[in-house]
C-alpha positions in Angstrom: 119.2 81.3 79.5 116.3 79.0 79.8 112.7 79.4 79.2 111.6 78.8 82.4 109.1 80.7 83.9 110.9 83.2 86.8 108.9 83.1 90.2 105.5 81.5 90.8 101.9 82.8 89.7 99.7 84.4 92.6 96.3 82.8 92.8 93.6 84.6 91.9 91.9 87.1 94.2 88.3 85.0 94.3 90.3 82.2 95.8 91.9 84.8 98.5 89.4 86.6 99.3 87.4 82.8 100.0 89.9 82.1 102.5 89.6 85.0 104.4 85.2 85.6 103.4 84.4 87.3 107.4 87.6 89.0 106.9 86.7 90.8 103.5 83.0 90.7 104.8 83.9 92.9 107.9 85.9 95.2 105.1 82.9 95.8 102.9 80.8 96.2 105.6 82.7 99.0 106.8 83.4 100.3 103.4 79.0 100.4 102.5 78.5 102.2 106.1 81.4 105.0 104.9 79.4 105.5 101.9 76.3 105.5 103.5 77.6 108.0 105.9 78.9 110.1 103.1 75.7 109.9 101.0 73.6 111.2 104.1 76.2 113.9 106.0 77.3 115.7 102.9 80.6 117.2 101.7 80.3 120.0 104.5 79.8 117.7 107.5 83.0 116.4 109.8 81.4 112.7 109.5 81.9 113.1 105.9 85.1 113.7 105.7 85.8 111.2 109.0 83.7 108.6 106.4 86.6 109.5 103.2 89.3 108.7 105.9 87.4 105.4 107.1 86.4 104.2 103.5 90.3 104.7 101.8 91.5 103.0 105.2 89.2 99.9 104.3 90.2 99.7 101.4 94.1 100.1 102.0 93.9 97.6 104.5 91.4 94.8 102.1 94.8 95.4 99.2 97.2 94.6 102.0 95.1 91.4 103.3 95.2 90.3 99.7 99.1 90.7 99.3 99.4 89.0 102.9 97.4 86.5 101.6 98.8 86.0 98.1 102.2 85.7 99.3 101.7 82.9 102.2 99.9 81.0 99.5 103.3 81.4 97.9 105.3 80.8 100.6 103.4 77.6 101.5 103.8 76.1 97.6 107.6 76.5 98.2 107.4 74.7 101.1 106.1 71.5 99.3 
């Protein structure tokens, strides 16, 4: 076997998410009104619960940007 290293490093996520900054800004946008929401309706208003569903979405979809991200970088290293 050799000592090679097995598959390439992903860049970090700083470097991802400046690629994509309106992308990720739009994400935390909606993540800080969620919160807000959540902070003012309380835990016995529909809106709060609507927020939960909203926030875990944002974040759910800012992981799977990052992946998306992370592995065209890959992609476009093999490429060269």
């Amino acid at each position: 076997m050799g000592s090679g290293r097995h598959g390439a490093a992903r860049p970090p996520v700083g470097v991802l998410v400046r690629l994509e900054r309106t992308d990720f800004l739009l994400l935390g946008l909606q993540i800080l009104a969620a919160v807000v929401v959540m902070v003012v309706s309380g835990p016995l208003s529909i809106a709060f619960w609507v927020a939960i569903a909203v926030a875990v979405a944002s974040v759910t979809l800012a992981v799977r940007r990052i992946d998306r991200l992370s592995r065209d970088e890959l992609r476009g290293e093999e490429l060269l």
